[in-house]
Backbone and ligand atoms as CSV (ligand in chain L), in Angstrom:
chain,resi,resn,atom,element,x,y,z
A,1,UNK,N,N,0.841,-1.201,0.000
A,1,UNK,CA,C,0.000,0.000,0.000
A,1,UNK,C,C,0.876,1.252,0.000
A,2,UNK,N,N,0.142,2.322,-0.652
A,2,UNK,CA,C,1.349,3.529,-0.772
A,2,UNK,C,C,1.258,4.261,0.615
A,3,UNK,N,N,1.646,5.204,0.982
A,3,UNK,CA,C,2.049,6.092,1.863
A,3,UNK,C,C,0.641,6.988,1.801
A,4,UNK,N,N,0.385,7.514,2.643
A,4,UNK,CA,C,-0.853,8.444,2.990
A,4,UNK,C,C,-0.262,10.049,2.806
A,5,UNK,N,N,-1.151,10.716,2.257
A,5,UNK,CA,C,-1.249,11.974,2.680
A,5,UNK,C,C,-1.838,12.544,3.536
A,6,UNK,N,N,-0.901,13.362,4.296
A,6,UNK,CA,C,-2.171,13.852,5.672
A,6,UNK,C,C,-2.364,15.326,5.159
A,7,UNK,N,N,-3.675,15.923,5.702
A,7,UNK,CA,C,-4.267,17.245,5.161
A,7,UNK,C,C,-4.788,17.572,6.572
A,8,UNK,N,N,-3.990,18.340,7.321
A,8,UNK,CA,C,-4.492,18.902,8.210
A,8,UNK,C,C,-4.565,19.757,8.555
A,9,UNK,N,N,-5.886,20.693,9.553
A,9,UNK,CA,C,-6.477,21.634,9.548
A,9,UNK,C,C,-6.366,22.244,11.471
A,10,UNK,N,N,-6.060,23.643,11.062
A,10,UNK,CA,C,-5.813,24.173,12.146
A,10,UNK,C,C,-7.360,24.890,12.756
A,11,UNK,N,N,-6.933,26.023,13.705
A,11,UNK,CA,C,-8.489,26.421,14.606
A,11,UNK,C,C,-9.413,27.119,13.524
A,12,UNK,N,N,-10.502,26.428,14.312
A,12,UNK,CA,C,-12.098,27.156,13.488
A,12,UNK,C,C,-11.938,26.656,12.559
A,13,UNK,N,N,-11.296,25.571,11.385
A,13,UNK,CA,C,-12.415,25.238,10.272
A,13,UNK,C,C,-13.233,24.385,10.639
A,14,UNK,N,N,-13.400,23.676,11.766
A,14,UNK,CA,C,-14.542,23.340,12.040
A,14,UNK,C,C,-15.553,23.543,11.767
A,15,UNK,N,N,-15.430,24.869,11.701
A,15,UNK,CA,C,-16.986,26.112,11.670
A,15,UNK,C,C,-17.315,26.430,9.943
A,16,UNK,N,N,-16.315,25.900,9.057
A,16,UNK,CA,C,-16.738,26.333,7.511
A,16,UNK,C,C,-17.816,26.235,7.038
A,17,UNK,N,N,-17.847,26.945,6.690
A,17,UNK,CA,C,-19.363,26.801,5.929
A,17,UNK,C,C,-20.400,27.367,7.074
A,18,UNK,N,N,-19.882,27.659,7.964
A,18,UNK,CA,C,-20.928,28.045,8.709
A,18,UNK,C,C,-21.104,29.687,9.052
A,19,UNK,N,N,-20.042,30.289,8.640
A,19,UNK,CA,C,-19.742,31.524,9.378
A,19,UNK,C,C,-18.995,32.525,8.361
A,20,UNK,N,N,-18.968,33.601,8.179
A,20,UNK,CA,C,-18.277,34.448,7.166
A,20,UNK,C,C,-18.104,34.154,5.522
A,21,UNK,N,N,-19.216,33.805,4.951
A,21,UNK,CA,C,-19.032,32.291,3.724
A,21,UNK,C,C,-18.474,33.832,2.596
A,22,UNK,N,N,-18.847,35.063,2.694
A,22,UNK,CA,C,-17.960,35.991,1.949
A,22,UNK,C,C,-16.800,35.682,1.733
A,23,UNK,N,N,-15.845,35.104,2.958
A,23,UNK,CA,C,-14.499,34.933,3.057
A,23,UNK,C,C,-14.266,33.612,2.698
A,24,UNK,N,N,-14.880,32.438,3.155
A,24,UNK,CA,C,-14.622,31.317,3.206
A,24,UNK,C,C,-15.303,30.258,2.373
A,25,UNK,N,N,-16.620,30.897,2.047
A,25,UNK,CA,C,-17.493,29.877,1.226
A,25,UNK,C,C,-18.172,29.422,2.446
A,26,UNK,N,N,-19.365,28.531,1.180
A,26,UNK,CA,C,-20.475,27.800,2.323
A,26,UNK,C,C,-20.240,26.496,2.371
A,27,UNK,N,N,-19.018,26.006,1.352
A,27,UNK,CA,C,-18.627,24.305,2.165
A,27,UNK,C,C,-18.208,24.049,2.980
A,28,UNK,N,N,-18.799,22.959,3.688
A,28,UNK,CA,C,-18.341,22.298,5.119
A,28,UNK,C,C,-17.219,22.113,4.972
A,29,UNK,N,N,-16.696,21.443,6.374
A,29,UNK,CA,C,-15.337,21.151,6.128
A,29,UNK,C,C,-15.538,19.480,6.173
A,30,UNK,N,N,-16.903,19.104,6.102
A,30,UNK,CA,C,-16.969,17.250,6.199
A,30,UNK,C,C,-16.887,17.200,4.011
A,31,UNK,N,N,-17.758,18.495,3.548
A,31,UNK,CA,C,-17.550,18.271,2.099
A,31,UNK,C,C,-16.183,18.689,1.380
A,32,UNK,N,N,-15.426,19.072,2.522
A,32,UNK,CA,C,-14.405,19.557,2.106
A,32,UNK,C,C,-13.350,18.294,1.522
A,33,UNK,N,N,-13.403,17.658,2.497
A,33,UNK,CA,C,-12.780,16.161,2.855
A,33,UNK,C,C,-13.476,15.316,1.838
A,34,UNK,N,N,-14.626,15.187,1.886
A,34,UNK,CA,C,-15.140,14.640,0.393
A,34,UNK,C,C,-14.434,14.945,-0.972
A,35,UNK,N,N,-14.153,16.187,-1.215
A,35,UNK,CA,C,-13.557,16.510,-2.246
A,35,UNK,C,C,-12.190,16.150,-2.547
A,36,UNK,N,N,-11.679,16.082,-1.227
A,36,UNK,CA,C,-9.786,15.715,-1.173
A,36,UNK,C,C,-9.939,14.013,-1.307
A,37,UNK,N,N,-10.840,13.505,-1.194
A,37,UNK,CA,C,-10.937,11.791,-1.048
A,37,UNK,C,C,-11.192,11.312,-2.447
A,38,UNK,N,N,-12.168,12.548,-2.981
A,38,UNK,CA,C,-12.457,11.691,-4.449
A,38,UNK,C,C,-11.412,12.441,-5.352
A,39,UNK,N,N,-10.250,13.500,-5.426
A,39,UNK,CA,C,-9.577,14.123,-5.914
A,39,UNK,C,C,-7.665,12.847,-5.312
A,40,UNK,N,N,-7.592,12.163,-4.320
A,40,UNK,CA,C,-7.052,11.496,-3.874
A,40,UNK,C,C,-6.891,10.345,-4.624
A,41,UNK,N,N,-8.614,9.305,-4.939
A,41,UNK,CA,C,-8.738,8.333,-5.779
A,41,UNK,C,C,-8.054,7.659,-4.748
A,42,UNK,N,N,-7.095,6.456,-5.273
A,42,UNK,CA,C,-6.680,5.471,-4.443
A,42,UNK,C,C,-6.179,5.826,-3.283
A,43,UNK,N,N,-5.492,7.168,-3.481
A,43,UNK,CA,C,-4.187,7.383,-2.237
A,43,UNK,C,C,-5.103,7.662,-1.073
A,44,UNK,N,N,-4.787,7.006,0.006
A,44,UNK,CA,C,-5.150,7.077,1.782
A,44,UNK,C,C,-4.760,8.449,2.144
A,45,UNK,N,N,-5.589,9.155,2.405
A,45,UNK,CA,C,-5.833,10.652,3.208
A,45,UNK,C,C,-5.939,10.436,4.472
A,46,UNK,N,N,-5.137,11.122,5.641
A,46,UNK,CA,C,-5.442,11.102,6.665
A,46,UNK,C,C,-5.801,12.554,6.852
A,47,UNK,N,N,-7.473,13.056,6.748
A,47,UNK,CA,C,-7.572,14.228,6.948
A,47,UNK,C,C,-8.195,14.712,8.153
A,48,UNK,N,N,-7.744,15.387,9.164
A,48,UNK,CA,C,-7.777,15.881,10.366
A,48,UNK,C,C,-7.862,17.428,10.575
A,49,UNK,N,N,-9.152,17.867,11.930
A,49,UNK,CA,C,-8.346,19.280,12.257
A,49,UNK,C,C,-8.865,19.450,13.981
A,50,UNK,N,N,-8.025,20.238,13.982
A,50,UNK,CA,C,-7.899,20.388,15.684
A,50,UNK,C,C,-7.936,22.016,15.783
A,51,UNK,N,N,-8.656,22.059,16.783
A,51,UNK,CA,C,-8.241,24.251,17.331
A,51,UNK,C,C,-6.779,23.768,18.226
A,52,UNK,N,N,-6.087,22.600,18.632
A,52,UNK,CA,C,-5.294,23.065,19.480
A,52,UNK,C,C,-3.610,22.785,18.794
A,53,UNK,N,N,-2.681,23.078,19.563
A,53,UNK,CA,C,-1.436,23.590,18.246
A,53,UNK,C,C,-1.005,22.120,18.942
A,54,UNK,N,N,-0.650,21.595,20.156
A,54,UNK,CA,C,-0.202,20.493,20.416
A,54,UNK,C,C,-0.472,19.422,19.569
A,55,UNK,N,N,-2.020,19.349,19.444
A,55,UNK,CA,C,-2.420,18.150,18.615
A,55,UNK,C,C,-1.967,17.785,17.229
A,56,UNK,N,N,-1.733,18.991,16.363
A,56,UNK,CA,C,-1.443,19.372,14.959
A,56,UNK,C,C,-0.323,19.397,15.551
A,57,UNK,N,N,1.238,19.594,15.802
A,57,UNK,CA,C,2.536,19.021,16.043
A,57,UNK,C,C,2.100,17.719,16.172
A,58,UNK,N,N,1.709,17.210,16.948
A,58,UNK,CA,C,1.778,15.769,17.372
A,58,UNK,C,C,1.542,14.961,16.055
A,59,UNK,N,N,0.165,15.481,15.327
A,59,UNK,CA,C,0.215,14.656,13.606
A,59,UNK,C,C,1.188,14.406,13.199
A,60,UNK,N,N,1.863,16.118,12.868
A,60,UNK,CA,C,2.965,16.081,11.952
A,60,UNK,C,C,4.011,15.244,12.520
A,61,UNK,N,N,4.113,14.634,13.649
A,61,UNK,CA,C,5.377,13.481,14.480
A,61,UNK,C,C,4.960,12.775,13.721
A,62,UNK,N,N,3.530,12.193,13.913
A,62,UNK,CA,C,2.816,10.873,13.617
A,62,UNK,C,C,3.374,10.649,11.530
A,63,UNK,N,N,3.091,12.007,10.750
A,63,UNK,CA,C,3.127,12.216,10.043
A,63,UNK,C,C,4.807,11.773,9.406
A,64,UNK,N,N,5.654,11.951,10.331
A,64,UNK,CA,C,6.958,11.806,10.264
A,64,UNK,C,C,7.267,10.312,10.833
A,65,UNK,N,N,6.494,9.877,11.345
A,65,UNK,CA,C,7.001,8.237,11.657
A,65,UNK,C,C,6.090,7.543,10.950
A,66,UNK,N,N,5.308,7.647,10.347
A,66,UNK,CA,C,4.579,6.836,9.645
A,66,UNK,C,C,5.168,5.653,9.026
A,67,UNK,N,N,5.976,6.340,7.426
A,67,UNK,CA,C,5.844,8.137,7.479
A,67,UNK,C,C,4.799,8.072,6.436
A,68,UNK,N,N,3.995,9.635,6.259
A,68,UNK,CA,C,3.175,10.195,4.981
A,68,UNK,C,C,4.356,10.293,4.194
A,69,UNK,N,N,3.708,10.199,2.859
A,69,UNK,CA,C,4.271,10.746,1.406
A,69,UNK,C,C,4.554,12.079,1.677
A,70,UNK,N,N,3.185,12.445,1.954
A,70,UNK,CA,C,3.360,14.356,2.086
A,70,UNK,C,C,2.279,15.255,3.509
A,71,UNK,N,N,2.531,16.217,3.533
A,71,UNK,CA,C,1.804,17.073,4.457
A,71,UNK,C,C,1.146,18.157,3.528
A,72,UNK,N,N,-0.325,18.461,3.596
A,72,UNK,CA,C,-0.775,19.566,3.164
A,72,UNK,C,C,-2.009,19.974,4.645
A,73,UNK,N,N,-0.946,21.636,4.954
A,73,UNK,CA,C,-1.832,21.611,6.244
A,73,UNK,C,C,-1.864,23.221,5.643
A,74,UNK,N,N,-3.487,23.365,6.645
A,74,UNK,CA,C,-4.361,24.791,6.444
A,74,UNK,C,C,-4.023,24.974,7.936
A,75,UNK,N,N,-2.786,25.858,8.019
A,75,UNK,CA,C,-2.399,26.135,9.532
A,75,UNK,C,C,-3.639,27.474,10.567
A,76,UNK,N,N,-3.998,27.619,9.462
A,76,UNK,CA,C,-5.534,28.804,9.999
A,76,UNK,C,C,-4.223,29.453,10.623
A,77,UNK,N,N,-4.930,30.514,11.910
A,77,UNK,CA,C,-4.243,31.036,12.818
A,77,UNK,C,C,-3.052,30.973,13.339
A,78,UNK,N,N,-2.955,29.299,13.168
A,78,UNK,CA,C,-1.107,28.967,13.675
A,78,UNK,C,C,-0.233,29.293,12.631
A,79,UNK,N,N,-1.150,29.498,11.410
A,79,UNK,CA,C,0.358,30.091,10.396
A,79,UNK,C,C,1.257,31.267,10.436
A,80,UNK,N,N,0.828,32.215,11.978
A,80,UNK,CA,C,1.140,33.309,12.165
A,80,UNK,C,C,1.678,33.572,13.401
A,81,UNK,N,N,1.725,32.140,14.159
A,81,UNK,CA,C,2.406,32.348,15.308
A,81,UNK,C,C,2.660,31.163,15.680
A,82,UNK,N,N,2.933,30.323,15.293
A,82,UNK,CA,C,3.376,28.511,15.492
A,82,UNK,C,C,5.040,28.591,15.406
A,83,UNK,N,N,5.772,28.635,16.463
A,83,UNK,CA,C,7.068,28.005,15.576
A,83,UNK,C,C,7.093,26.236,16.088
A,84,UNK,N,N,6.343,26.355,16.959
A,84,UNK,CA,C,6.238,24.643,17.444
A,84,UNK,C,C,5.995,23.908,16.298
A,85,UNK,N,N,4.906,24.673,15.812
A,85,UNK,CA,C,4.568,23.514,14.179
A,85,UNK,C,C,5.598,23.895,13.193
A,86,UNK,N,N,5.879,25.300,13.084
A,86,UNK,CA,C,7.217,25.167,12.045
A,86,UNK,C,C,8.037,24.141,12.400
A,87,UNK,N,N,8.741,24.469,13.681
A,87,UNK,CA,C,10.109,23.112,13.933
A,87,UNK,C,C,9.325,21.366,13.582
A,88,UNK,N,N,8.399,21.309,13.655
A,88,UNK,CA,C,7.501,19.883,13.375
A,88,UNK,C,C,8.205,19.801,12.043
A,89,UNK,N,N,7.601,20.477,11.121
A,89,UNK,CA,C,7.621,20.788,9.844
A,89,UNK,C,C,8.794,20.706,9.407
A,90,UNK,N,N,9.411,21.119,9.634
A,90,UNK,CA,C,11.211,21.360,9.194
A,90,UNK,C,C,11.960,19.958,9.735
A,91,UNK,N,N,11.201,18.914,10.067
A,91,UNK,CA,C,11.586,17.703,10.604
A,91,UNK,C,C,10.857,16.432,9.313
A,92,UNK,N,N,10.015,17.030,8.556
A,92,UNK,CA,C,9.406,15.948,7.440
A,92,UNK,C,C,10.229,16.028,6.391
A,93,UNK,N,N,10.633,14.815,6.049
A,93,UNK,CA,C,11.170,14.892,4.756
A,93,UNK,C,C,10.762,15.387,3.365
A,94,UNK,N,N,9.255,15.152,3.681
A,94,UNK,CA,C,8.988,15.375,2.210
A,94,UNK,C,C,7.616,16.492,1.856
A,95,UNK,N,N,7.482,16.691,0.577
A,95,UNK,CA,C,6.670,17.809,0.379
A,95,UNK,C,C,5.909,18.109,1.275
A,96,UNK,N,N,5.751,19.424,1.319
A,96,UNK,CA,C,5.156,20.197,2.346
A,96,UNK,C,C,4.122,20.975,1.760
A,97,UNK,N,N,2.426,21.173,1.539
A,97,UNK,CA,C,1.946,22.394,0.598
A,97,UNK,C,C,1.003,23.236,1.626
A,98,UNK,N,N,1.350,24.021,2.030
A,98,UNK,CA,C,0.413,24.862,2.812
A,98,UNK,C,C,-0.870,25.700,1.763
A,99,UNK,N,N,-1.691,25.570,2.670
A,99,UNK,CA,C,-3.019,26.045,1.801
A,99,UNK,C,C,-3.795,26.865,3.162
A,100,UNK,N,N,-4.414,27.671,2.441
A,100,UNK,CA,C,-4.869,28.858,2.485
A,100,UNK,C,C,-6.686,28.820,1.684
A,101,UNK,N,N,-7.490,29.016,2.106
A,101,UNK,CA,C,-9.207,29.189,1.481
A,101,UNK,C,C,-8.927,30.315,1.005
A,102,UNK,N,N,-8.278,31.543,1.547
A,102,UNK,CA,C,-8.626,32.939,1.265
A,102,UNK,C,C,-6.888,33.480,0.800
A,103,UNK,N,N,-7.238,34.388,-0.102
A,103,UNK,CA,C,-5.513,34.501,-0.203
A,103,UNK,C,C,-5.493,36.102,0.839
A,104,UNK,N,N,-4.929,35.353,1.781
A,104,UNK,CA,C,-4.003,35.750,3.109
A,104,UNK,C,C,-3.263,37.379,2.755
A,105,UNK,N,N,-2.525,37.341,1.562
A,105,UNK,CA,C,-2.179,38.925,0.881
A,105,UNK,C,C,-2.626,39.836,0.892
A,106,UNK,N,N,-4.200,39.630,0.710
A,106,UNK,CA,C,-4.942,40.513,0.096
A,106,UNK,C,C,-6.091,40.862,1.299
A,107,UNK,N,N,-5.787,40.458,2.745
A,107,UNK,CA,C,-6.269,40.799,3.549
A,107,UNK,C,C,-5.632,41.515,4.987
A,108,UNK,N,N,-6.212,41.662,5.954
A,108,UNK,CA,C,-5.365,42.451,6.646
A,108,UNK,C,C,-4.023,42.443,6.914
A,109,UNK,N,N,-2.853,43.330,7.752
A,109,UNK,CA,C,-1.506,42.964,7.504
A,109,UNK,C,C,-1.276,42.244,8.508
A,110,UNK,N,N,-2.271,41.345,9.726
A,110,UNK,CA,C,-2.350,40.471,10.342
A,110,UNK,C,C,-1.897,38.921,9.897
A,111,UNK,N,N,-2.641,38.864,8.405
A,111,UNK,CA,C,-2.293,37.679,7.624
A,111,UNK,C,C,-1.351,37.450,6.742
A,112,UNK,N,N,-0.720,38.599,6.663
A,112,UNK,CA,C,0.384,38.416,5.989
A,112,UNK,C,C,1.817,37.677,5.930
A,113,UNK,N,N,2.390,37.557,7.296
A,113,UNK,CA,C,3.174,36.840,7.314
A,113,UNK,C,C,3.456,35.390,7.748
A,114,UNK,N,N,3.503,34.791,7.166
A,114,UNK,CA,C,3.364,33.063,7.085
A,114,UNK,C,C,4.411,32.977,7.771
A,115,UNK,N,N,4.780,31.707,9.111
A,115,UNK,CA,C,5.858,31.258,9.411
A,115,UNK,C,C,6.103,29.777,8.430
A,116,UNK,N,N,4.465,29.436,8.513
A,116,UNK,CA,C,4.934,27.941,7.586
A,116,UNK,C,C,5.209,28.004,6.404
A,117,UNK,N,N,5.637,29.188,5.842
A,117,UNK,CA,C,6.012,29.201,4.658
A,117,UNK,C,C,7.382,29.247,4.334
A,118,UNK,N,N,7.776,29.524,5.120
A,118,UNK,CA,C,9.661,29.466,5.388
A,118,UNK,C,C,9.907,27.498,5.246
A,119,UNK,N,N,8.327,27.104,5.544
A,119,UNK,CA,C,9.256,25.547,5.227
A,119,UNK,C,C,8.493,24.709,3.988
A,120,UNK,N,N,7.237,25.753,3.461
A,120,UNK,CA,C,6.184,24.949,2.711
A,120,UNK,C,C,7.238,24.493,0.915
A,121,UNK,N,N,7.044,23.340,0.934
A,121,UNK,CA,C,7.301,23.120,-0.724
A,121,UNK,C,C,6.231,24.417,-1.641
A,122,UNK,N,N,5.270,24.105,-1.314
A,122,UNK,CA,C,4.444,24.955,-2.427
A,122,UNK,C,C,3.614,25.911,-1.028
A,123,UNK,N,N,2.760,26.838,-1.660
A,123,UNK,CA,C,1.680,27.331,-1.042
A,123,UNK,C,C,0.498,27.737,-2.191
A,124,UNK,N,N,-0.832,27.525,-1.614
A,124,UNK,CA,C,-1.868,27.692,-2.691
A,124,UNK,C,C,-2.764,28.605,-1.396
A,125,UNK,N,N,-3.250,29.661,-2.260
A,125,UNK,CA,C,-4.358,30.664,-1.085
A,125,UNK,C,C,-4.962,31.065,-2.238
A,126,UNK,N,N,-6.268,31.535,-1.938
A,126,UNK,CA,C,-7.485,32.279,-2.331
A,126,UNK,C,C,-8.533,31.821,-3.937
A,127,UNK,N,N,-8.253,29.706,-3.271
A,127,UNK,CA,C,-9.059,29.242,-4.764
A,127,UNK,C,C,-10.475,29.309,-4.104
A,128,UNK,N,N,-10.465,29.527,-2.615
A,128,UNK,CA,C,-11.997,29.139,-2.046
A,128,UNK,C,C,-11.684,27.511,-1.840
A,129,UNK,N,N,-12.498,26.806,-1.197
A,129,UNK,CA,C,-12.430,25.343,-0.634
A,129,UNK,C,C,-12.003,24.528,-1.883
A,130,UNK,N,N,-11.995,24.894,-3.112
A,130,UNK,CA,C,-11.683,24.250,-4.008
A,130,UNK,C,C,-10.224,24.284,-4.086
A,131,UNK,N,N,-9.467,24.784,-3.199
A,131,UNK,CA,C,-7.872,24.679,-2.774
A,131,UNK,C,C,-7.447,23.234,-3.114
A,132,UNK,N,N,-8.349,22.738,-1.329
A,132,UNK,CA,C,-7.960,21.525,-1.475
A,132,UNK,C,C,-7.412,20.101,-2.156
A,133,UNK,N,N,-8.865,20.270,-3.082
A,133,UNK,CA,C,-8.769,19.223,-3.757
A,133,UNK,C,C,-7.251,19.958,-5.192
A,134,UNK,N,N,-7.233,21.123,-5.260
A,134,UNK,CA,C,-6.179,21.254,-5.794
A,134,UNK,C,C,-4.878,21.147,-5.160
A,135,UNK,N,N,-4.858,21.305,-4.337
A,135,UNK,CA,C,-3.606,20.577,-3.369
A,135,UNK,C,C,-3.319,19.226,-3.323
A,136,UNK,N,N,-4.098,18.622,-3.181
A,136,UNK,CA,C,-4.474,17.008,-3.503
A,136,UNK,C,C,-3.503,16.496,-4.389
A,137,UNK,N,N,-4.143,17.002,-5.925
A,137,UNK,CA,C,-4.066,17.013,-7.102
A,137,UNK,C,C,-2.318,17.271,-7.150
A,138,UNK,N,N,-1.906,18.824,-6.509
A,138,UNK,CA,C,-0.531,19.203,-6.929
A,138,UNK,C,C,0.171,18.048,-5.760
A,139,UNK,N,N,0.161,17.880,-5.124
A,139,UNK,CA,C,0.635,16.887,-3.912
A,139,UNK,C,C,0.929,15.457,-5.088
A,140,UNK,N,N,-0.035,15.011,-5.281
A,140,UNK,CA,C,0.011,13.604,-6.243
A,140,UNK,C,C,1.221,14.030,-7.356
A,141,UNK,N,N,1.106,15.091,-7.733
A,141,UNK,CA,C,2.358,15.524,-8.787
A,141,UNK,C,C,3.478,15.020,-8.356
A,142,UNK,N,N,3.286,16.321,-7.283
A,142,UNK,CA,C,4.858,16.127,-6.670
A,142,UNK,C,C,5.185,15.206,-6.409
A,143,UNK,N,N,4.935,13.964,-5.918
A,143,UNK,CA,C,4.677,12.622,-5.456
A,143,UNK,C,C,5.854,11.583,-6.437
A,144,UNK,N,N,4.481,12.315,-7.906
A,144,UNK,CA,C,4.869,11.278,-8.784
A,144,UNK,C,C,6.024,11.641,-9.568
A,145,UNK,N,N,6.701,12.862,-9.115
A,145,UNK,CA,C,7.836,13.683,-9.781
A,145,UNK,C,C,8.839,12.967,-9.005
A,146,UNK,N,N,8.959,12.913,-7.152
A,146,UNK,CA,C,10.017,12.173,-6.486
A,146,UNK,C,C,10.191,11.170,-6.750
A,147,UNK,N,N,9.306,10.453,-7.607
A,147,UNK,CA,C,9.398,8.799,-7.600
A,147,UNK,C,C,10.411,8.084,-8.006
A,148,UNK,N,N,11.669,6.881,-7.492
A,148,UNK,CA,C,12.668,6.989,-8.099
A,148,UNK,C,C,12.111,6.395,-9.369
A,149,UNK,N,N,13.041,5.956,-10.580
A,149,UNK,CA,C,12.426,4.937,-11.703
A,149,UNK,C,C,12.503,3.517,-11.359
A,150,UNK,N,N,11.355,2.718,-12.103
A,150,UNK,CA,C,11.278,1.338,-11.225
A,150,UNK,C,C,12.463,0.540,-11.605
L,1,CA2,O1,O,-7.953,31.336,4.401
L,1,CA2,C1,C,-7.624,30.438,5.184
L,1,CA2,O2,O,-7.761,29.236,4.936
L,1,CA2,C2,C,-7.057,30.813,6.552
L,1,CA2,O3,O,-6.055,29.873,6.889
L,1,CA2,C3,C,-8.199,30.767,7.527
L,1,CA2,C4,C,-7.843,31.272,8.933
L,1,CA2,C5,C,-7.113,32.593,8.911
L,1,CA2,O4,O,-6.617,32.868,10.212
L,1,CA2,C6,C,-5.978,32.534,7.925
L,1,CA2,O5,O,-5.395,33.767,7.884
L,1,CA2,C7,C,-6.447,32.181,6.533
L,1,CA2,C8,C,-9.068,31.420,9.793
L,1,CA2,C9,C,-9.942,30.229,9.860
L,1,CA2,C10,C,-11.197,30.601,10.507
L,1,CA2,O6,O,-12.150,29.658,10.127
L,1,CA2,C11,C,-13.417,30.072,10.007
L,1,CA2,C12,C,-14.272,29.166,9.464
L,1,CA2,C13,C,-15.579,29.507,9.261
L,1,CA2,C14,C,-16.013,30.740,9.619
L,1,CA2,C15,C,-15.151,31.645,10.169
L,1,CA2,C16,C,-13.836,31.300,10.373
């Protein structure tokens, strides 16, 4: 069996689709996961989210002893003040794609500066929930770009 991708989600997306859908859209975050599963196809998703920063480090361990293929995490709030999850992060070997619902730039200068981006392989912000499954998608790339030849 291949290696899993984990897609994990930092504080309040819990609440998607439920709250500010100007900013965020009105998909859940259970259809969100739908979309990364059928955009996945065979590959095993371990998709998770937590409001607390311990728990999300602790994945990315889990994530690192597995090990996952790759990490694509929506650090929400911790992308702006986590170095616990940065140092996590800077401990995985392999692709890293941070994602973003809203592009982060183009909103207050609160969101502007990413710490997980100092370690992300890629970053994708402001497709709306349809990120995901494009993360998915670029994740499987990258995947199939490291692959040695058989
Ligand atoms: O655009 C994103 O995906 C964010 O990571 C979302 C974070 C924000 O702190 C980042 O700057 C950008 C906030 C997530 C809050 O989640 C909500 C979900 C539903 C309704 C309201 C907030």
């Amino acid at each position: 069996m291949t290696a899993p991708i984990y897609v994990l989600n930092g504080p309040n997306l819990n609440r998607l689709g439920k709250r500010e859908p100007e900013i965020y859209g009105r998909t859940t975050l259970a259809e969100v996961e739908a979309m990364c599963r059928e955009a996945a196809d065979v590959i095993q998703l371990e998709f998770r989210q937590s409001n607390r920063e311990y728990e999300i480090v602790e994945w990315v361990h889990e994530a690192i002893d597995t090990p996952a293929a790759g990490i694509i995490i929506n650090p929400a709030a911790f992308t702006f003040t986590s170095i616990a999850i940065l140092d996590a992060l800077k401990m995985f070997p392999g692709p890293v794609i941070e994602l973003h619902i809203s592009n982060i730039h183009r909103r207050e200068e609160i969101y502007h500066r990413s710490l997980v981006s100092r370690v992300a392989t890629a970053v994708i912000a402001g497709l709306g929930p349809s990120g995901y499954p494009a993360a998915v998608r670029a994740m499987k790339q990258l995947l199939s770009e490291r692959a040695p030849p058989p």
